[in-house]
VMD Tcl script that draws the C-alpha trace (Angstrom):
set ca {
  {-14.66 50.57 -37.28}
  {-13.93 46.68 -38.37}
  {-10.45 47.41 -37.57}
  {-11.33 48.17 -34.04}
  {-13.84 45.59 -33.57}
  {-11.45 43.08 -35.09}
  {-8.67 44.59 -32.66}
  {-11.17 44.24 -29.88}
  {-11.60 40.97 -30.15}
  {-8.69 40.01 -30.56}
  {-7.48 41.57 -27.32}
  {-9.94 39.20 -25.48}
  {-8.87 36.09 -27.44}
  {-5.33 36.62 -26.04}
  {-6.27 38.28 -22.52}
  {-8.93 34.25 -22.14}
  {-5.77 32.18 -23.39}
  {-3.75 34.18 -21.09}
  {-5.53 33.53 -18.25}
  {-6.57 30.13 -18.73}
  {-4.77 27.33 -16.42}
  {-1.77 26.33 -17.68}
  {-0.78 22.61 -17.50}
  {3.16 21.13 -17.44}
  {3.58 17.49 -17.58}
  {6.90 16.24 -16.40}
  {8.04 12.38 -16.20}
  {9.96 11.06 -13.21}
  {10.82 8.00 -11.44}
  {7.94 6.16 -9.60}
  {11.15 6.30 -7.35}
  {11.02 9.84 -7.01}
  {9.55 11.55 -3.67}
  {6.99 13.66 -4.46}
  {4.89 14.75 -1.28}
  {2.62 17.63 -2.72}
  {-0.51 17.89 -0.17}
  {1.60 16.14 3.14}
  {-0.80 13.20 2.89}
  {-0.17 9.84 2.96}
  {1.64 9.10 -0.71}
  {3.39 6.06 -1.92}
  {6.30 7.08 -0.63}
  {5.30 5.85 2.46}
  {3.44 3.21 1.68}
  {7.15 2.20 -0.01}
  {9.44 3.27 3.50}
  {6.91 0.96 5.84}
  {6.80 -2.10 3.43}
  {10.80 -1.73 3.36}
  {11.54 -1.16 6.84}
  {9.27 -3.35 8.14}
  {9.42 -6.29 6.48}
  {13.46 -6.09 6.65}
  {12.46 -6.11 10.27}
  {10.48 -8.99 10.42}
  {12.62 -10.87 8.32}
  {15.25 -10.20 10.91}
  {13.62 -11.57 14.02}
  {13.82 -15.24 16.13}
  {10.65 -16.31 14.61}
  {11.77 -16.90 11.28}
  {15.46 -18.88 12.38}
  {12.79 -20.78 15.32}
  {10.31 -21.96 12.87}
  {12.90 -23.49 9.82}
  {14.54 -24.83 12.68}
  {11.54 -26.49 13.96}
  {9.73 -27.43 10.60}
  {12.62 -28.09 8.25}
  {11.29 -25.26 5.89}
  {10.52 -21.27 5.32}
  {7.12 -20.17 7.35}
  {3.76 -19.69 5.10}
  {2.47 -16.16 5.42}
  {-0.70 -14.50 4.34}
  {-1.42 -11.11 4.87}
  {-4.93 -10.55 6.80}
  {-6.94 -7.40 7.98}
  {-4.99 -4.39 7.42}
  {-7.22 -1.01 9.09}
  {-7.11 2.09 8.34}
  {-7.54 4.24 11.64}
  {-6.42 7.68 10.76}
  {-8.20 10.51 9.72}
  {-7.76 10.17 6.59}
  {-8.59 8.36 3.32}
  {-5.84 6.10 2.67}
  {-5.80 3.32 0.07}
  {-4.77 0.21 2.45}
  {-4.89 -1.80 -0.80}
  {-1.57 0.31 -1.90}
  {0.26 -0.57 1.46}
  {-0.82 -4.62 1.07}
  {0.75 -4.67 -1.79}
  {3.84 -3.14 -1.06}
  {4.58 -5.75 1.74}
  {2.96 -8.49 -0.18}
  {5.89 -8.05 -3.00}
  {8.53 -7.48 -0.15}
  {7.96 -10.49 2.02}
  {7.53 -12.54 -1.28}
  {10.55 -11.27 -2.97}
  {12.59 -11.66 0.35}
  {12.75 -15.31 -0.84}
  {12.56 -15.89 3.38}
  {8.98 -17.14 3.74}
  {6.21 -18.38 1.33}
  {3.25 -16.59 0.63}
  {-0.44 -17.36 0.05}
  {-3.18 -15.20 -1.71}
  {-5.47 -13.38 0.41}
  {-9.08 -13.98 1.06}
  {-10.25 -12.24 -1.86}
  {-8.04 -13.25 -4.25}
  {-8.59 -16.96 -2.96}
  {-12.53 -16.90 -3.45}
  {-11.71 -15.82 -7.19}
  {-9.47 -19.08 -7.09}
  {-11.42 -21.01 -5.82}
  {-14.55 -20.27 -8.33}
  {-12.05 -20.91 -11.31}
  {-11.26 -24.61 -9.88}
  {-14.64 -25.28 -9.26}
  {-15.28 -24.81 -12.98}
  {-12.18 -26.94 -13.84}
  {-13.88 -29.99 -12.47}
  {-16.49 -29.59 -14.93}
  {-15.22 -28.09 -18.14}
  {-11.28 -28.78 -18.18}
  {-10.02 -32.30 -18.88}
  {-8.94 -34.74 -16.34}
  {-5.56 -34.29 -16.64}
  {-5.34 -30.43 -16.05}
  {-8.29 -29.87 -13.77}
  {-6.66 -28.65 -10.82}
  {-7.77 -30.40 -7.16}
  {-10.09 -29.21 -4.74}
  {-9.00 -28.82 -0.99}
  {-5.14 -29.23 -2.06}
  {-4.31 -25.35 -1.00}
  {-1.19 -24.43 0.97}
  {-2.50 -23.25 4.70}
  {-0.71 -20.45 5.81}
  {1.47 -20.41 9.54}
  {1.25 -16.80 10.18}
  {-1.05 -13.98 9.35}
  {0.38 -10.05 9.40}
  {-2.59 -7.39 10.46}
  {-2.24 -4.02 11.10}
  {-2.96 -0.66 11.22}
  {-2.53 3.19 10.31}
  {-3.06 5.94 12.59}
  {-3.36 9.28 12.54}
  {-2.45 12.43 15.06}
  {-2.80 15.84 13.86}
  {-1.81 19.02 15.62}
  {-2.04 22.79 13.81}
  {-1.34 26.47 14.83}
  {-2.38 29.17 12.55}
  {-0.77 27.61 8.94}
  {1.57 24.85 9.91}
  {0.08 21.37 10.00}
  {1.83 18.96 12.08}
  {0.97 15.12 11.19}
  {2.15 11.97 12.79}
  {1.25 8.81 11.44}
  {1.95 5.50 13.10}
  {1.84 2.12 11.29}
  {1.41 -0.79 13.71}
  {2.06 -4.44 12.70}
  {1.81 -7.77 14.03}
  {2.14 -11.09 13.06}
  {0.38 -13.93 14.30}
  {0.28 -17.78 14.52}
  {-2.33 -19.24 13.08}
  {-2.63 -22.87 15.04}
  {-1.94 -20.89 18.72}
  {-2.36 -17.25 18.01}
  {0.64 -16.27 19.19}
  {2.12 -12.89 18.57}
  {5.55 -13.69 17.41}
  {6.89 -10.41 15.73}
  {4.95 -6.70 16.58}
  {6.39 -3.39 15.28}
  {5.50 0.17 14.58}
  {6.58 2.83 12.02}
  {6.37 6.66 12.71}
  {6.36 8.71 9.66}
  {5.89 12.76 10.73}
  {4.96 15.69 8.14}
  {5.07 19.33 9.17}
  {2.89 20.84 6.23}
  {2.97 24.87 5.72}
  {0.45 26.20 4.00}
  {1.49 29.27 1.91}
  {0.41 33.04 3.14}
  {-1.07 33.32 -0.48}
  {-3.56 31.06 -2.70}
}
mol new
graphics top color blue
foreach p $ca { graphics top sphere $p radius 0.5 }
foreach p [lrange $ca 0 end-1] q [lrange $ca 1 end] { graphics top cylinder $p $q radius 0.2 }
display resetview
């Protein structure tokens, strides 16, 4: 009877492990595409921050304004919205133009408003608690000629288990002093997603 019992239960010890979800880790490139749910991934974020900013690098703005000043254009990066339907983590997509306009070596870059007020805070303590000689200066920041906004979109169109999504990216960039446009561009990224016949 204890052999049965101890049979018994060890049937259901193997038939739980058995069934219990089984996890593989695998380690790839951040490179790599991986597009598992057909949202918006980093992927994306990566082929808009690419594309575009080669394109705005490429423009007469740029060649107009060292021409005009005698040295490369000071850009900041302003309001970027996120208009689709949904969640996407604009911070992600900042970023990813941030380091390719900076890296381009084609314009210089100042920090955004956020990162500024943390700035600022820190030098406001310098003039009280660091020494003369290292206490950075008030009101000596870099103002910035141009400010890129933009935007992501979202249209999504489905029949019975395919999932069509469009996204469109919209930028702009802006003049500061006369708030002219002087570069404006978009970026169409489309998923078909299929959803499988079985869970």
């Amino acid at each position: 009877m204890k052999r049965v019992f101890f049979f018994i239960l060890l049937s259901l010890a193997l038939l739980v492990s058995a069934c219990g979800p089984s996890v593989k880790v695998q380690r790839v490139s951040p490179d790599t595409t991986a597009d598992l749910s057909g949202k918006w991934n980093s992927t994306d974020s990566r082929l808009v921050a690419d594309e575009m900013i080669r394109d705005v690098l490429s423009r007469p703005w740029l060649s107009r304004f060292v021409e005009k000043h005698g040295k490369a254009p000071v850009v900041i990066v302003g309001s970027m919205r996120n208009l689709s339907s949904e969640h996407i983590e604009m911070r992600t997509i900042v970023a990813d133009l941030s380091r390719e306009l900076i890296n381009s070596g084609s314009v210089r870059f100042v920090a955004a408003r956020d990162d500024r007020d943390e700035i600022r805070e820190e030098r406001q303590d310098q003039q009280y608690w660091a020494s003369e000689e290292t206490a950075k200066r008030l009101a000596y920041e870099t103002g910035a000629d141009f400010m890129l906004q933009g935007s992501v979109k979202t249209i999504m169109d489905e029949i019975d288990r395919t999932k069509a999504k469009f996204y469109q990216v919209d930028l702009q960039l802006i003049d500061m002093e006369s708030t002219e446009m002087v570069w404006i561009a978009s970026k169409e990224i489309m998923k078909i997603v299929e959803k499988s016949r079985f869970k």
